[in-house]
C-alpha positions as CSV (number, residue, x, y, z in Angstrom):
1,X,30.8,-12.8,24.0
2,X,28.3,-10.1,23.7
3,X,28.8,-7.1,21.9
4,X,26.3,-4.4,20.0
5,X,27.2,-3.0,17.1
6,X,25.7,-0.7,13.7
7,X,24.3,-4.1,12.6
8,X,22.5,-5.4,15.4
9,X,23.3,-7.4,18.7
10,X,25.3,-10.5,18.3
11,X,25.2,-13.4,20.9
12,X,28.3,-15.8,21.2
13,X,27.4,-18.7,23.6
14,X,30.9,-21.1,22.6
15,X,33.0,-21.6,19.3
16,X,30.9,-25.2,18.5
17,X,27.6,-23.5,18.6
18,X,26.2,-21.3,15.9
19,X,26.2,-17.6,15.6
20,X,22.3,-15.8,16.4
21,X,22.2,-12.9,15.2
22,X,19.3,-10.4,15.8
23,X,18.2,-7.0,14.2
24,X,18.2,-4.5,16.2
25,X,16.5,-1.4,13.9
26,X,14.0,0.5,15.2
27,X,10.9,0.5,13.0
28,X,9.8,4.3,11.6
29,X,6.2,5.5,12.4
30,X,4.8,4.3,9.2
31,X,5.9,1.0,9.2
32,X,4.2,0.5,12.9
33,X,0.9,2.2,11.7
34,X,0.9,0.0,8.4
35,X,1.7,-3.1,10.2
36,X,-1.2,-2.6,12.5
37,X,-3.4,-1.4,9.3
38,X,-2.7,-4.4,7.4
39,X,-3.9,-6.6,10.4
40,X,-7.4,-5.0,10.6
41,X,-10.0,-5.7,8.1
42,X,-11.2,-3.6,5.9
43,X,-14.2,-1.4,6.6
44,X,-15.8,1.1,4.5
45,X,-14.9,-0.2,1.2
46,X,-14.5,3.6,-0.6
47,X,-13.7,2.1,-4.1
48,X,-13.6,-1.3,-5.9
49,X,-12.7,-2.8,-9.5
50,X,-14.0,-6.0,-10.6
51,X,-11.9,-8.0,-13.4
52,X,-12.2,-11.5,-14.2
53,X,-12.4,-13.4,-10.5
54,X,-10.3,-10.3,-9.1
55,X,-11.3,-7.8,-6.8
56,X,-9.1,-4.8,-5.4
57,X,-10.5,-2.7,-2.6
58,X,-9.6,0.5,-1.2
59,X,-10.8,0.8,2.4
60,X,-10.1,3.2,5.2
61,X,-8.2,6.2,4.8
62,X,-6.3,7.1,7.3
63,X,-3.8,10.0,9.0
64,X,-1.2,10.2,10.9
65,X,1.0,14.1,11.1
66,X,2.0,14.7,7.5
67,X,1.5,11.3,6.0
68,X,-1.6,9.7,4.5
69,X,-2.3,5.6,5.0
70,X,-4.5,3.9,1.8
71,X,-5.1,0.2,2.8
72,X,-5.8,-1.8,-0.4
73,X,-7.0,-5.6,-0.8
74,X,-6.7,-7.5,-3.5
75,X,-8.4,-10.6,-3.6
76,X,-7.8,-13.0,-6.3
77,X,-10.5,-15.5,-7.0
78,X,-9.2,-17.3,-9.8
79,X,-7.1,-20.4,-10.3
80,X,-4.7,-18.3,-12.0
81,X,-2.0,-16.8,-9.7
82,X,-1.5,-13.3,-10.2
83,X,1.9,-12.0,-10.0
84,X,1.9,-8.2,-9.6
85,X,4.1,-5.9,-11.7
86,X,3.8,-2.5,-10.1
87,X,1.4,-0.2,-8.7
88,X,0.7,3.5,-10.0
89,X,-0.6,6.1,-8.0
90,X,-1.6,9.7,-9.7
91,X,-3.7,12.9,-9.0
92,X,-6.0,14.1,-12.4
93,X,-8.6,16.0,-13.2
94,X,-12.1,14.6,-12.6
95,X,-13.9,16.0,-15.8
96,X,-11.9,17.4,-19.0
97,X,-13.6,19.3,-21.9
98,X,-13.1,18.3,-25.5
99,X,-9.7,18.8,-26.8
100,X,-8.3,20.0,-23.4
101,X,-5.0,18.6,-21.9
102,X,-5.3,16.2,-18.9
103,X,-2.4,16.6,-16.5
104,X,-1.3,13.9,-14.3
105,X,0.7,14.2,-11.2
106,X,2.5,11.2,-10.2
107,X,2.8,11.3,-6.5
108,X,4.8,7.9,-5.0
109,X,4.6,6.2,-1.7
110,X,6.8,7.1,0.9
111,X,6.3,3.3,2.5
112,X,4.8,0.6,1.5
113,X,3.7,-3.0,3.6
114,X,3.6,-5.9,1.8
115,X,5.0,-4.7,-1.4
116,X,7.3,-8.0,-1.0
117,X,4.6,-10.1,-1.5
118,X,4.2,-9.9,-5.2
119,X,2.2,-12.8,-5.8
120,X,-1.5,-13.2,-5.1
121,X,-2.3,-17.3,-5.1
122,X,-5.2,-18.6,-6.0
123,X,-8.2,-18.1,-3.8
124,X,-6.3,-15.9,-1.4
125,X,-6.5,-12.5,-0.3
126,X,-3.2,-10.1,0.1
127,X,-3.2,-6.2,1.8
128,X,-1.4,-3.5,0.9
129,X,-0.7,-0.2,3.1
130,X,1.0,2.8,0.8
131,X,1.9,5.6,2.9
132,X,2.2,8.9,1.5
133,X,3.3,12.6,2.4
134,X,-0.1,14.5,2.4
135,X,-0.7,16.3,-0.7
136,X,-3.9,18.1,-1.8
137,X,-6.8,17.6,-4.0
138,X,-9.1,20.0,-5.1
139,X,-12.8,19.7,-5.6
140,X,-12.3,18.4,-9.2
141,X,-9.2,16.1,-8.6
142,X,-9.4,12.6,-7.9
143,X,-7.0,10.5,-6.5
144,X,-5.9,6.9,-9.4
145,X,-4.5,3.9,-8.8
146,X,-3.7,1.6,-11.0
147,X,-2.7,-2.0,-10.3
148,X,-1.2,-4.2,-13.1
149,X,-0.3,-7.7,-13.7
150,X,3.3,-8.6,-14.9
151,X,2.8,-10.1,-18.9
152,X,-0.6,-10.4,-18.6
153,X,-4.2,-8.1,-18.8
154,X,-5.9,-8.3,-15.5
155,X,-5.2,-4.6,-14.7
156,X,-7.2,-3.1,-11.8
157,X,-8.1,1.0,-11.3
158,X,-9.2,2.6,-8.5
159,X,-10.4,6.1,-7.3
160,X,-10.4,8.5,-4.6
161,X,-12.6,11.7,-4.5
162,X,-11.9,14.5,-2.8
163,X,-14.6,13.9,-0.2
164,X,-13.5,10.4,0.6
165,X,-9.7,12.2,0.8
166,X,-11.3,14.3,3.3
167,X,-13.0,11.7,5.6
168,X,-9.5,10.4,6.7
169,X,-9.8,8.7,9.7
170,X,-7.4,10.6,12.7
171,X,-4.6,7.4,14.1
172,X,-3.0,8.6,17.3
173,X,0.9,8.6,17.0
C-alpha cells in the first residue's frame, strides 16, 4: 500500500511487517542555510567571553534576503556539564551619560539550529545558528547577547558593533 498524505509518505510492504514512516516537509531557507553554517567552522571570531573553562564565540555574520545568520560556539572546558537555560538577544546604546535612561530592544530569532541541544558536556564543543529578520543599528548601538546557565552562574555576554553588523558576509540563496 502506498499512499501520501499531510503527514508524510507512508510505506506498507505486508500486515506482519512494521509500519516506516518518513517525513516528508520541505525544509525553509533558513533552516538549509543554518544547517550548512553549523557544519563550517568558525572563522573570524568577532566577539568572545571567557568564564571559568567556558568560552562562547561569535563568528561569521552572515546574509541571506531579509534575514541575518549569527553562528555562535560554545565551548565548555570544564568537567562540569553546562545545561543551558535560554539565550537573550537585545539592541542598546553603546555609551549612556550619567543619569540617562538605557533602552533595550529585544529582537528574537526567527530560527534557531541546535537550540535542542541544551546541554554542553564536558570537554565538548556545541554551535548555534540564530537567524533573524534584519533590523538596523546605528553608529552607537550594539548588538548583546546573553547566554545563561539554568540554576547556576556561568553566564556568558557577547557583542556586536555596528561595523562588524555591517561586514555580513553575502550567502547565495
Amino acid at each position: 500500500v502506498f499512499s501520501h498524505g499531510r503527514a508524510g509518505r507512508f510505506y506498507r510492504l505486508s500486515n506482519k511487517q512494521k509500519t516506516h514512516i518518513v517525513t516528508a516537509r520541505r525544509k525553509t531557507p533558513e533552516e538549509e542555510i543554518s544547517s550548512t553554517l553549523t557544519r563550517g567552522r568558525v572563522r573570524n571570531v568577532i566577539s568572545r567571553d571567557r568564564n571559568s573553562k567556558l568560552k562562547a564565540g561569535l563568528g561569521q555574520i552572515s546574509v541571506s534576503g531579509n534575514s541575518l545568520f549569527y553562528k555562535v560556539n560554545i565551548e565548555n572546558s570544564s568537567n562540569i556539564t553546562y545545561d543551558l537555560d535560554f539565550v537573550r538577544f537585545y539592541v542598546r546604546d553603546l555609551k549612556t551619560t550619567k543619569r540617562t535612561v538605557t533602552q533595550e530592544l529585544e529582537i528574537y530569532p526567527v530560527y534557531a539550529s541546535g537550540a535542542s541541544q541544551t546541554a554542553i558536556p564536558a570537554k565538548e564543543v556545541r554551535s548555534y545558528v540564530f537567524a533573524f529578520n534584519k533590523f538596523p543599528l546605528s553608529k552607537n548601538q550594539a548588538l548583546f547577547m546573553e547566554i545563561y546557565e539554568k540554576n547556576g552562574a556561568r553566564h556568558l555576554y557577547l557583542k556586536v558593533k555596528p561595523k562588524e553588523n555591517e561586514k555580513a558576509k553575502l550567502l547565495k540563496q
